[in-house]
GUMARVEX-502620 format. One record per residue (C-alpha): residue in one letter; x, y, z. Coordinates in steps of 0.1 Angstrom, whole numbers, padded with zeros to 4 digits, always signed. Example, Ala and Ser with C-alpha at 12.3 -4.5 7.8 and 13.67 -1.06 7.14 Angstrom:
<nodes>
A+0123-0045+0078;S+0137-0011+0071;
</nodes>
This chain:
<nodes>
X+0852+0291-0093;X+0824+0276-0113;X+0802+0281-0091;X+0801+0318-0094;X+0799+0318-0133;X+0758+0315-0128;X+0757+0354-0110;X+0785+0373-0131;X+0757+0392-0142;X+0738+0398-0107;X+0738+0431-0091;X+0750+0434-0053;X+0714+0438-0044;X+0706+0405-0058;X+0738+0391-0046;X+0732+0405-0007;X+0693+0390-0010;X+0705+0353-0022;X+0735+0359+0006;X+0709+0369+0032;X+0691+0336+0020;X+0718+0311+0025;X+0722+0328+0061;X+0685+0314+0074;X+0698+0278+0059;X+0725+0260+0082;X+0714+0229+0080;X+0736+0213+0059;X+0766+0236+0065;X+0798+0225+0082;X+0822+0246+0103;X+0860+0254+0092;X+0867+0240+0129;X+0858+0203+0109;X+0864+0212+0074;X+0899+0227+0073;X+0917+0206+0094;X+0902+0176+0071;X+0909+0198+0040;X+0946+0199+0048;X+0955+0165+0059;X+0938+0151+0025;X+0953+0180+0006;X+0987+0163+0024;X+0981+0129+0018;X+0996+0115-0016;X+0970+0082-0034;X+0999+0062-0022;X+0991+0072+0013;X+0952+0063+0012;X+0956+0032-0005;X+0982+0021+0028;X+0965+0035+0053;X+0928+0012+0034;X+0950-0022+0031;X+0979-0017+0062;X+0963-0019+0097;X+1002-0016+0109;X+1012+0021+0095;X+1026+0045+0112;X+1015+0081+0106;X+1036+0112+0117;X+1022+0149+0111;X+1037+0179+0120;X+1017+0210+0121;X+1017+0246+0109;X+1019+0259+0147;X+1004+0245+0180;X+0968+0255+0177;X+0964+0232+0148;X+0982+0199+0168;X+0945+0191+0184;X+0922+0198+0153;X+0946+0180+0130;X+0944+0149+0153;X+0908+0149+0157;X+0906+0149+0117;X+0933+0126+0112;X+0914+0098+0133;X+0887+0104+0113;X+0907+0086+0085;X+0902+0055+0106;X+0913+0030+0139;X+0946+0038+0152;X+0957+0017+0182;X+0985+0044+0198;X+0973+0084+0194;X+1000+0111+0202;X+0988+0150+0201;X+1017+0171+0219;X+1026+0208+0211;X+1051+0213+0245;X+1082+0195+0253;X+1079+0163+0269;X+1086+0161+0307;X+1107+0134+0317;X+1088+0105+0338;X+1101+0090+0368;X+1080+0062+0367;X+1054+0044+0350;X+1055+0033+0310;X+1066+0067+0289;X+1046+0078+0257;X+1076+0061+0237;X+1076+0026+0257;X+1035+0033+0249;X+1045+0039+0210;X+1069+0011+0209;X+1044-0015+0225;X+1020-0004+0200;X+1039-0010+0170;X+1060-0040+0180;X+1024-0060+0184;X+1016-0045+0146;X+0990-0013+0157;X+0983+0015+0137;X+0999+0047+0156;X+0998+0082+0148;X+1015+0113+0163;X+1011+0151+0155;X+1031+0179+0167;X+1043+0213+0158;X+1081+0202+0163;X+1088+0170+0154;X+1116+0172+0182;X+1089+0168+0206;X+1076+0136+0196;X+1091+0102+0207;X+1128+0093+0189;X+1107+0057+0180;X+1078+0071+0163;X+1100+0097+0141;X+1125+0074+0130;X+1102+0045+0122;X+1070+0066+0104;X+1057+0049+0073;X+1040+0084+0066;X+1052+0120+0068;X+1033+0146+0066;X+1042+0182+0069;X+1009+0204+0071;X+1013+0240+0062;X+0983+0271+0072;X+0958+0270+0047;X+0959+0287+0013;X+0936+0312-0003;X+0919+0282-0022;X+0915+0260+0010;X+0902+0287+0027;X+0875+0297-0003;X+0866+0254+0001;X+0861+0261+0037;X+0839+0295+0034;X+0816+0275+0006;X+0813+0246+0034;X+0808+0266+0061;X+0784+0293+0036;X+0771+0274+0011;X+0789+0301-0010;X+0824+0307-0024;X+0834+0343-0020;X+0831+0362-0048;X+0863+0382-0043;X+0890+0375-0022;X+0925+0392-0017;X+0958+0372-0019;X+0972+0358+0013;X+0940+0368+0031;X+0947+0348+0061;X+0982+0359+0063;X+0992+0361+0103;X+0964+0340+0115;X+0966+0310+0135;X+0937+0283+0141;X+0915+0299+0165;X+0918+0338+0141;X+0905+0319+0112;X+0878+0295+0126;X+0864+0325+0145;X+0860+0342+0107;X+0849+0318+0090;X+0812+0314+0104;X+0781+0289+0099;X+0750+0307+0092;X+0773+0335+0082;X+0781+0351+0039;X+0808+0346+0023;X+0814+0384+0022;X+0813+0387+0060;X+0838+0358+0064;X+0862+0375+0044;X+0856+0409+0060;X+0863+0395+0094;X+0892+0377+0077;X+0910+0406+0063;X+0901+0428+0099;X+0917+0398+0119;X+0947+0398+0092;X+0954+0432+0093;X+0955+0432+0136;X+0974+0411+0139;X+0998+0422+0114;X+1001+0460+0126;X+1030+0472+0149;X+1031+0464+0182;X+1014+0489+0205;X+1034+0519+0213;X+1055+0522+0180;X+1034+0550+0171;X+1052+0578+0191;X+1087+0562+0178;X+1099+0584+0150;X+1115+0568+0123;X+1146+0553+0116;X+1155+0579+0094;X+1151+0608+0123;X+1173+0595+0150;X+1202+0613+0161;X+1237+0600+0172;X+1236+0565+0164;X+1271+0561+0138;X+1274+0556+0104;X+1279+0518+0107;X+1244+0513+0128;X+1223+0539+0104;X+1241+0525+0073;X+1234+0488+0084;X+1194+0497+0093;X+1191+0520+0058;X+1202+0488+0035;X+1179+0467+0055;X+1148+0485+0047;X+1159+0490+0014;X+1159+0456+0008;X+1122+0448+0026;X+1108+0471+0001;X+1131+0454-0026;X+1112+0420-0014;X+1082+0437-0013;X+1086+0448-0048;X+1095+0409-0061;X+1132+0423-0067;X+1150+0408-0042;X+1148+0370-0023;X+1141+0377+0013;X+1174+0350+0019;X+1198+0379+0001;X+1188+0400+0031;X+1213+0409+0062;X+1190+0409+0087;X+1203+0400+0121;X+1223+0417+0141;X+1238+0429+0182;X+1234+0459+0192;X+1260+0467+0218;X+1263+0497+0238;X+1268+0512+0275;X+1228+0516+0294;X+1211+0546+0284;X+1223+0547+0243;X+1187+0541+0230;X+1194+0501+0216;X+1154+0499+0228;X+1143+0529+0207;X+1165+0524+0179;X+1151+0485+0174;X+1114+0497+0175;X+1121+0527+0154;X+1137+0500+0126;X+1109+0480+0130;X+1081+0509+0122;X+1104+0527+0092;X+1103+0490+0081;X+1068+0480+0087;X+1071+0450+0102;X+1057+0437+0135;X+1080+0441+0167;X+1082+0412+0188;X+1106+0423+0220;X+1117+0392+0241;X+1145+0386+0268;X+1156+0358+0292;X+1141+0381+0323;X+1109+0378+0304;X+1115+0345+0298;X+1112+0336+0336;X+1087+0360+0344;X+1065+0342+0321;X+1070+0311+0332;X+1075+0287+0360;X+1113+0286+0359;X+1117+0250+0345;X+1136+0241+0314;X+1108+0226+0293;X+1091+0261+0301;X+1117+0285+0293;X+1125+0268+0258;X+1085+0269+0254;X+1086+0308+0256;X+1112+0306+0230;X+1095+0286+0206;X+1065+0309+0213;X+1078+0342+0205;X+1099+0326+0174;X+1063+0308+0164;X+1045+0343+0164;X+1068+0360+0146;X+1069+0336+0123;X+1028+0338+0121;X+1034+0370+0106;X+1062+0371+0090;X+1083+0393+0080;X+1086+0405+0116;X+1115+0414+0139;X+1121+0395+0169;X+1139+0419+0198;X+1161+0397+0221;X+1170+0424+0245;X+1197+0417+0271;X+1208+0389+0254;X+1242+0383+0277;X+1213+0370+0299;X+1221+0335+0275;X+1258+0326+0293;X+1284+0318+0270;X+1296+0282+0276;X+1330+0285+0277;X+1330+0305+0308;X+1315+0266+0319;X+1299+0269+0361;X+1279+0246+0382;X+1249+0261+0366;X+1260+0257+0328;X+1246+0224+0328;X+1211+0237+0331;X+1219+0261+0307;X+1234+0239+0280;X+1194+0230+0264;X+1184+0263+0267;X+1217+0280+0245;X+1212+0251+0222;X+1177+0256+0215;X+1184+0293+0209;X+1211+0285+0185;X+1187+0261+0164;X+1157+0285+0164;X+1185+0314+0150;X+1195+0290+0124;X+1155+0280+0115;X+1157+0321+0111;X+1176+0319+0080;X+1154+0286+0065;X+1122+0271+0066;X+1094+0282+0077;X+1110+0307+0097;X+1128+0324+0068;X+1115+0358+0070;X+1126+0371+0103;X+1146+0400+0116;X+1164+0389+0144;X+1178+0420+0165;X+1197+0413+0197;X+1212+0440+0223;X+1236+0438+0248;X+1257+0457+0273;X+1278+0434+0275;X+1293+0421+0241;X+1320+0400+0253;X+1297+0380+0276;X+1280+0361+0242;X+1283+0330+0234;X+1307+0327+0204;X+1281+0300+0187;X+1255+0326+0192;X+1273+0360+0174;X+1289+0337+0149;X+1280+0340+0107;X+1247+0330+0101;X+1231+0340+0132;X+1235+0370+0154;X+1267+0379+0128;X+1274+0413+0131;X+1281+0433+0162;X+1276+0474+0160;X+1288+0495+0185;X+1268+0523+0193;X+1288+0552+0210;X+1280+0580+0229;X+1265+0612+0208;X+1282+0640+0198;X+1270+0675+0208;X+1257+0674+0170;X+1237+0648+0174;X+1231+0658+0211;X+1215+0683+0195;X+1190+0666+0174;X+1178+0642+0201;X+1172+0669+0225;X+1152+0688+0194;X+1135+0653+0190;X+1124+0650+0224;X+1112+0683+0225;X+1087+0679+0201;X+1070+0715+0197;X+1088+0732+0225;X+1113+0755+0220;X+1107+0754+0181;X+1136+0778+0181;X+1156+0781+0204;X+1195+0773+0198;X+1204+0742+0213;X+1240+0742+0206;X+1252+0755+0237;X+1233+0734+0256;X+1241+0700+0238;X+1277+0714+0241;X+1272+0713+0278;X+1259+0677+0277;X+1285+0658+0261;X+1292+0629+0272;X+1253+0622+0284;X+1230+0597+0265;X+1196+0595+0250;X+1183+0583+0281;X+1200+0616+0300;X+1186+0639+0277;X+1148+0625+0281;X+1154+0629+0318;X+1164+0665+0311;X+1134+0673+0292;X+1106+0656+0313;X+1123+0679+0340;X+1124+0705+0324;X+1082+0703+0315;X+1079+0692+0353;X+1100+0724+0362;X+1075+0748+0341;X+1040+0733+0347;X+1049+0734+0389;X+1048+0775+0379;X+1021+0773+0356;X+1042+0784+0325;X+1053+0775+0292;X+1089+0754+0293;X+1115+0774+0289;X+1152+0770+0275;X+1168+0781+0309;X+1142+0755+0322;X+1165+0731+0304;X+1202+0745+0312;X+1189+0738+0345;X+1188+0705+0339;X+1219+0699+0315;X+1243+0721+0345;X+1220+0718+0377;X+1235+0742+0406;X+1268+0729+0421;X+1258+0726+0456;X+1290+0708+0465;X+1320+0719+0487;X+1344+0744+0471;X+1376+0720+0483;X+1356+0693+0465;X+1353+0711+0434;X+1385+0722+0431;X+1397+0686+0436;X+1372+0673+0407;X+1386+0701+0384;X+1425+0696+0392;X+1414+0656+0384;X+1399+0661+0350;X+1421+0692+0338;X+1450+0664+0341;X+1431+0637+0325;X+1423+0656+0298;X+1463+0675+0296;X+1479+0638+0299;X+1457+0630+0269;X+1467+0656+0251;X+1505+0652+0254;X+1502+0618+0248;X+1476+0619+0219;X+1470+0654+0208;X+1435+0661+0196;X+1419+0634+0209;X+1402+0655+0243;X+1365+0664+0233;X+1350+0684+0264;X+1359+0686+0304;X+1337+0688+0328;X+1328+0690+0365;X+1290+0689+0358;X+1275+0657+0376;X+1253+0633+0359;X+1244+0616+0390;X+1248+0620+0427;X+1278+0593+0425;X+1296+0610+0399;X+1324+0635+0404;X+1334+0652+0367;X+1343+0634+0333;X+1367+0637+0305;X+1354+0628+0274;X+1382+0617+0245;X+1379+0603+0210;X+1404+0576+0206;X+1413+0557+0170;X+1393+0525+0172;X+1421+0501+0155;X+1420+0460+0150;X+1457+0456+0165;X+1471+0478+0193;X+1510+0479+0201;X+1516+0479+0244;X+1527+0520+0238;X+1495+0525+0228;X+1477+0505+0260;X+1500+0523+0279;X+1494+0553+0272;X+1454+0552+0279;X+1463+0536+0311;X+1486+0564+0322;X+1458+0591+0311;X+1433+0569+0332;X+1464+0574+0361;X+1464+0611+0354;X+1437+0628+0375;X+1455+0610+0408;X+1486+0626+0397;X+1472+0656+0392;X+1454+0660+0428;X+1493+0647+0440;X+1511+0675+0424;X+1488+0703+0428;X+1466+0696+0459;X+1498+0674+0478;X+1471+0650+0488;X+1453+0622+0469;X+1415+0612+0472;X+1393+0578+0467;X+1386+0597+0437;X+1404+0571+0412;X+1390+0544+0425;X+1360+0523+0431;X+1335+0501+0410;X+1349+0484+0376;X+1346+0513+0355;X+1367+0532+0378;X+1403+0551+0364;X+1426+0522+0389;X+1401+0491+0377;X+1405+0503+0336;X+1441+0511+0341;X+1446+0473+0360;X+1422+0449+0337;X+1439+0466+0308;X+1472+0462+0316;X+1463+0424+0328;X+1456+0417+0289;X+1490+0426+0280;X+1505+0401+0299;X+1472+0369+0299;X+1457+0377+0263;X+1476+0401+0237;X+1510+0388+0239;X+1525+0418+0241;X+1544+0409+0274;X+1578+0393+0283;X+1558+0356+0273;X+1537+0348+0245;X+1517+0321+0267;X+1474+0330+0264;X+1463+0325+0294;X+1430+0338+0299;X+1402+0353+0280;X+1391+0392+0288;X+1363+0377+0310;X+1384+0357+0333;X+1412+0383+0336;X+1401+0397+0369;X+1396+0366+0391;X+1432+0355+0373;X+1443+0386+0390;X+1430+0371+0421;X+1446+0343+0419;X+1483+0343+0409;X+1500+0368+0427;X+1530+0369+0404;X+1506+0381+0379;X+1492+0407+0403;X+1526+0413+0415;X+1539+0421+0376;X+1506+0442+0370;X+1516+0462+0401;X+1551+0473+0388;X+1538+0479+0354;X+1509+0512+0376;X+1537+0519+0396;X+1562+0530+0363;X+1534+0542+0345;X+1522+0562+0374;X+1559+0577+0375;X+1557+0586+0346;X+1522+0604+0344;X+1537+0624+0375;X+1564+0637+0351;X+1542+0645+0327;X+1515+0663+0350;X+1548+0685+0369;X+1560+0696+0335;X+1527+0711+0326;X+1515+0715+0359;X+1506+0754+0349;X+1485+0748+0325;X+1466+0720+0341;X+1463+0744+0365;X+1448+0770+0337;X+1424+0744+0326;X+1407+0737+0365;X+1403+0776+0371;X+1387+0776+0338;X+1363+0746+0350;X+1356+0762+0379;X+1346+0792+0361;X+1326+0778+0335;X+1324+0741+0347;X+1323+0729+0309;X+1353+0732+0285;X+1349+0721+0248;X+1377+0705+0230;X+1379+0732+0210;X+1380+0757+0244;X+1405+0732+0257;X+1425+0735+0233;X+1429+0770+0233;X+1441+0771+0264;X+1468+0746+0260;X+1477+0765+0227;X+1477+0798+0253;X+1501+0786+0276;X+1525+0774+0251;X+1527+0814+0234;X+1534+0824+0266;X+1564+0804+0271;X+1552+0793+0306;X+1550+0757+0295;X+1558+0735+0270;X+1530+0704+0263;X+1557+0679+0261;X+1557+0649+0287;X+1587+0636+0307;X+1597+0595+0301;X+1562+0589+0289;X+1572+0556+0272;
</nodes>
């Protein structure tokens, strides 16, 4: 600072003339490529430590860097403190070595005949077990502070700046900050390009500009948008000096079906936040690398180390099942094993250290694929479901992705119609919609969209009539069995593979009695029954892939009898994972599993005849309006009962 007190009183003219001055004299100045590794290993270095390493030829010197750009410049300053007999620079795991003496036989040797040795690294983990354990100096280098940097613009300018802002180099690694600080340069320009290269690398990541807030999402539950509110909240707490960025609840799993916007939702947090977005997943993991296990964890310890750079920032671990659990233990789990581990320590350095001031957001759609280790308190602690949207919020995300289209048109109706699509469905509907419109040279129009939402039904009448029989009993079972809980029917297809759907609201509770599995399972059973009783013929239309109505009804009523104890033992013998190749391979289990479709199937069959008229009611009403509300569905249930022609109640349902 003294050195500044002589020009308090010159004008920027003046100042800009000496500055202009000092640029046409480089002679004697030094760049920050010398000067700030040397700066920070003597700013490190305690008077102990010199006097040692002046009188003890035999010390042994450990540094671990701020990142791995500084591993190289801090070892070329630190053997400019003197001879050292053994050198060790490494920023990337080790690869084993088949033959030949290993860098630790090398470090061993070294010190056992009483050499001077010296190792830096970014992570200590990658330096030989002999040199850690045995240093006679530690020292932990952090990035350079405002007044190193200010000691490094004076060496490199001749000048100190006379101004610079707090935490000016905040984001930038070794190469950002050597490239600002220039010989032959001012000080003014140094911290110019100083604050431009801070304030790049700390803005969002390319393409969160068209993501709308957190704030104006649609659709995503109360727990989700509550959870993402009181994280921001707290940033700017932090921000404020309010609140100790360790008080925050900042990781979480995002868990959904494909298609419910976990993507979108994690960038949009990140903007409404203001943090950097740094998206990572095991696919990317690969794609980025040559496969091997020292390269996979060294794209983990990159992403983590960037974040970190720029801190706070959220790190995105997208399809995060990709990481196997290892209790469900294979012939590749072995490999596996480091990988999981490593994951699990860079989690827990998210919550200490120097990594303290991440977000770490995962998403899965598959939540009972993680590891336990990895979802357990402290790292990736709190699972949110999202669910599919309402026709309310239906509504706003199809307003949302219609930007100024349509400005007001009522979309009710048509998010009505939708139910039971996602985000991803709806952005489909919309770029179709535009597509549909500019192929005739017009202006989008809201019949543009019902197009989309209900496209024409070009399939077989017998094939329709079979899709609405199938759903009008899924959706009447449900209703006898759990009134209320039917939120729309229809035959509309969402894809090519896709017959109709039935769409129910069922209370979420932590314990659930066997009456209550079995029930679900014989409304699953219902649309088979239903083709039985009114079409005397059944179709494939039950079955198929895992999310089929025969593969929910079976895996569910395998974890009555393997995990819940809710049948005639109380033995646990397999987790929800393993359940189906445990059907596989005990047949007294499969044979049990059978019996328990076979009842429940008689009984849905009772259920269906009894009310076989107004399941009836609710397919001609599909096939007149191919959508029903709950509220429509309803009223035709309610219909049928004034008229005495059936009564909603089910046979031996139980």
């Amino acid at each position: 600072m003294a050195d500044n007190d002589d020009y308090d009183d010159i004008s920027v003219e003046e100042m800009d003339a000496i500055d202009a001055e000092v640029m046409r004299s480089k002679s004697s100045h030094r760049p920050p490529t010398q000067t700030l590794p040397e700066l920070m290993i003597r700013l490190a270095l305690m008077p102990g430590h010199l006097a040692r390493l002046r009188r003890d030829r035999t010390t042994s010197m450990i540094i671990e860097a701020p990142s791995a750009e500084w591993v190289q410049p801090l070892m070329r300053a630190a053997k400019r403190l003197g001879e050292w007999t053994f050198a060790h620079a490494v920023s990337e795991p080790p690869r084993k070595s088949m033959n030949g003496m290993t860098i630790s036989d090398q470090a061993i040797l070294a010190m056992a005949n009483g050499g001077r040795i010296i190792g830096v690294t970014q992570n200590l983990d990658y330096l030989p077990k002999a040199m850690t354990a045995s240093a006679d100096i530690r020292l932990k280098i952090d990035h350079p502070d405002d007044e190193l940097l200010r000691q490094a613009i004076k060496m490199a300018t001749g000048r100190y700046p006379r101004s610079m802002t707090a935490g000016i180099s905040h984001g930038l690694d070794y190469s950002d900050i050597c490239s600002a600080i220039r010989t032959g340069s001012t000080a003014k320009a140094c911290v110019e390009r100083l604050v431009a290269a801070s304030k790049a690398k700390s803005e969002a990541s390319p393409g969160l500009e068209d993501v709308p807030p957190v704030e104006e999402l649609f659709g995503y539950g109360e727990e989700l948008e509550g959870w993402a509110k009181a994280l921001i909240s707290d940033i700017d707490a932090w921000r404020a000096g309010k609140l100790d960025f360790s008080a925050i609840q900042r990781t979480a799993v995002l868990a959904s079906e494909p298609g419910l916007g976990k993507t979108t939702f994690a960038r949009s947090l990140a903007k409404s936040a203001g943090i950097p977005f740094f998206p990572t997943s095991v696919s990317q993991w690969f794609s980025n690398s040559a496969g091997y296990l020292d390269s996979i964890i060294k794209q983990i310890d990159e992403v983590f180390a960037a974040a970190a750079a720029v801190a706070p920032a959220m790190i995105f671990l997208d399809e995060c099942e990709g990481i196997p659990s290892r209790a469900n233990a294979d012939r590749h789990s072995s490999w596996w094993i480091p990988v999981v581990g490593h994951m699990l320590l860079k989690l827990d350095s998210a919550t200490s250290g120097d990594s303290s001031k991440l977000i770490v957001v995962g998403a899965t759609n598959h939540p009972e694929k993680l590891d336990a280790a990895l979802v357990r308190p402290g790292r990736l602690s709190k699972i949110i479901h999202i669910r599919k949207p309402d026709a309310t919020a239906l509504a706003g995300i199809i307003r949302q992705h219609l930007g100024k289209d349509l400005p007001d048109a009522d979309l009710e109706v048509v998010a009505k119609l939708g139910v039971g699509a996602s985000g991803a469905d709806v952005h489909d509907w919309v770029k179709s919609a535009r597509l549909a419109a500019r192929q005739q040279n017009r202006s989008v129009t809201l019949q543009d969209l019902f197009n989309q939402v209900a496209p024409p039904d070009n399939r077989p009448p017998g094939l329709v009539r079979r899709i609405a029989v199938h759903e009008a009993a899924h959706a009447v079972v449900s209703h006898v069995l759990m009134p209320g809980s039917v939120d729309c029917v229809t035959t509309i297809s969402r894809k090519p593979s896709e017959g109709g759907s039935t769409t129910m609201s069922l209370v979420a509770e932590d314990a659930i009695a066997r009456r209550d599995i079995e029930h679900r399972a014989m409304v699953l059973l219902a649309g088979r029954c239903g083709e039985e009783v009114l079409l005397n013929s059944v179709s494939s239309g039950a079955g198929g892939g895992e999310t089929s109505d025969l593969a929910q009804a079976t895996y569910m009523l395998a974890l009555v009898h393997t995990s819940l104890g809710l049948g005639d033992r109380l033995l646990h013998r397999s987790s929800p994972q393993e359940v189906k190749q445990l059907l596989t391979l005990d047949p007294v289990l499969a044979k049990t599993v059978e019996e328990d479709l076979q009842r429940l199937y008689a009984n849905t069959l009772e259920i269906v005849r009894d009310n076989a008229t107004v399941v009836e009611r609710v397919a001609e009403a599909l096939l007149k309006q191919r959508h029903l509300t709950g509220d429509q569905f309803v009223a035709i249930c309610r219909r049928a009962e004034r008229t005495g022609t059936v009564k909603l109640l089910g046979g031996s349902n139980g």
